[in-house]
One Martini backbone bead per residue (centre of mass of N, CA, C, O) as a GRO file, in nm:
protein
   76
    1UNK     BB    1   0.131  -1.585  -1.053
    2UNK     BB    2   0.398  -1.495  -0.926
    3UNK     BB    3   0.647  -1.801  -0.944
    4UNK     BB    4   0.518  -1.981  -1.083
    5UNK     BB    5   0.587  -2.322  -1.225
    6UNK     BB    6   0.383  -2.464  -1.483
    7UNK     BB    7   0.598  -2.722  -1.564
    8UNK     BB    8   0.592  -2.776  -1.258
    9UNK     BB    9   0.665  -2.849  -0.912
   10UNK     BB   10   0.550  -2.772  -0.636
   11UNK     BB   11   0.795  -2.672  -0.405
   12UNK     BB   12   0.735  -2.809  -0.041
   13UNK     BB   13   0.804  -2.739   0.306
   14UNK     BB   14   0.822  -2.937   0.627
   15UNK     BB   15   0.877  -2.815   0.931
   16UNK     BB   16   1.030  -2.941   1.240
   17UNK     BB   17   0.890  -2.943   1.574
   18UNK     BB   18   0.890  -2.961   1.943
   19UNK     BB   19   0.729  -2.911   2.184
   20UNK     BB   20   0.749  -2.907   2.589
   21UNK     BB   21   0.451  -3.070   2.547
   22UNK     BB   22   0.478  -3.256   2.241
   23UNK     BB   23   0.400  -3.142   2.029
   24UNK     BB   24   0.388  -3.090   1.669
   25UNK     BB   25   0.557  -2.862   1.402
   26UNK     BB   26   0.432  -2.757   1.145
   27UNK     BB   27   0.593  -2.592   0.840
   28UNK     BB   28   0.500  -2.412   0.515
   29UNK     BB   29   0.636  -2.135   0.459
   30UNK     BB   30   0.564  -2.079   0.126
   31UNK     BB   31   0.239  -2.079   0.306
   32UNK     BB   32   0.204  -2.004   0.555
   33UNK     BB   33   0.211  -2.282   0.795
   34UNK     BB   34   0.074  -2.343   1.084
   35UNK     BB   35   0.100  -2.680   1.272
   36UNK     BB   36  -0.050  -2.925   1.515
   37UNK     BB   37   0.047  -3.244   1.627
   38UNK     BB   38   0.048  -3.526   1.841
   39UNK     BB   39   0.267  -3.636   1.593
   40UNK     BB   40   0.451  -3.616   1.340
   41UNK     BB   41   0.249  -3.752   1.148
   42UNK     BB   42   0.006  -3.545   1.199
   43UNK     BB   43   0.176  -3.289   1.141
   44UNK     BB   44   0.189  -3.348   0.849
   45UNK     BB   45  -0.093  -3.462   0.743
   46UNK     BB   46  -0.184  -3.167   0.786
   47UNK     BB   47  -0.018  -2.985   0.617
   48UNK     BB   48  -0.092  -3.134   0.354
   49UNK     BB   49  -0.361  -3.081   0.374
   50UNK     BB   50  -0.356  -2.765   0.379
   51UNK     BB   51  -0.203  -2.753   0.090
   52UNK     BB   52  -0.409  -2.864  -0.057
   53UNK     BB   53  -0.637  -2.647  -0.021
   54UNK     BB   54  -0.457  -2.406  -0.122
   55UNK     BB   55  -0.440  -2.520  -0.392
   56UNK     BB   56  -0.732  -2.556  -0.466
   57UNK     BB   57  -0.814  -2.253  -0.445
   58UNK     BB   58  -0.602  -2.130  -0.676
   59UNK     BB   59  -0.794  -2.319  -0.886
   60UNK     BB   60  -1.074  -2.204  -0.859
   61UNK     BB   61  -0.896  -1.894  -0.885
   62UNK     BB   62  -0.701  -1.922  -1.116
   63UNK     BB   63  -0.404  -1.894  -0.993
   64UNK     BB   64  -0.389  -2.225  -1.104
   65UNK     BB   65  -0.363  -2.473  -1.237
   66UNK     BB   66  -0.488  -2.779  -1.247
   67UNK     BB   67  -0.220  -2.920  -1.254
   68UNK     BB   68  -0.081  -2.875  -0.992
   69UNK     BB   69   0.175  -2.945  -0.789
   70UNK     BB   70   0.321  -3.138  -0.549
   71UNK     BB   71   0.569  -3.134  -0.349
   72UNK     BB   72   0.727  -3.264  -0.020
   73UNK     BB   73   0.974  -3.183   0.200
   74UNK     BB   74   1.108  -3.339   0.470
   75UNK     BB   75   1.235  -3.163   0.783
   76UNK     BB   76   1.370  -3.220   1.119
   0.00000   0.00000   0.00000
């Protein structure tokens, strides 16, 4: 639980890049997450989505309080 600040908002980033193939890669470092998608829109709300479930499961096992949000800042 240390590090979060439960009277904020989680504020986590979404840096973008494109692979030499066309795909796009979106990566939330604060949660070690990359991922990607066939536009860049695609991989950002992949990023979003899996950024909820890893929010959700650490509300599950109570590792953050129900109220927990997050913010999104996207880098491109």
């Amino acid at each position: 639980m240390a590090g979060w600040h439960y009277n904020q908002a989680m504020r986590l980033s979404i840096e973008l890049d494109r692979e030499s193939d066309g795909r796009w890669i979106a990566e939330v470092p604060e949660l070690n997450v990359l991922l990607y998608g066939a536009s860049r829109q695609d991989a950002i709300q992949r990023a979003q989505a899996a950024a909820r479930d890893i929010k959700m499961d650490r509300i599950a096992h109570d590792d953050l309080p129900d109220t927990a949000t997050a913010i999104f800042e996207i880098a491109a």
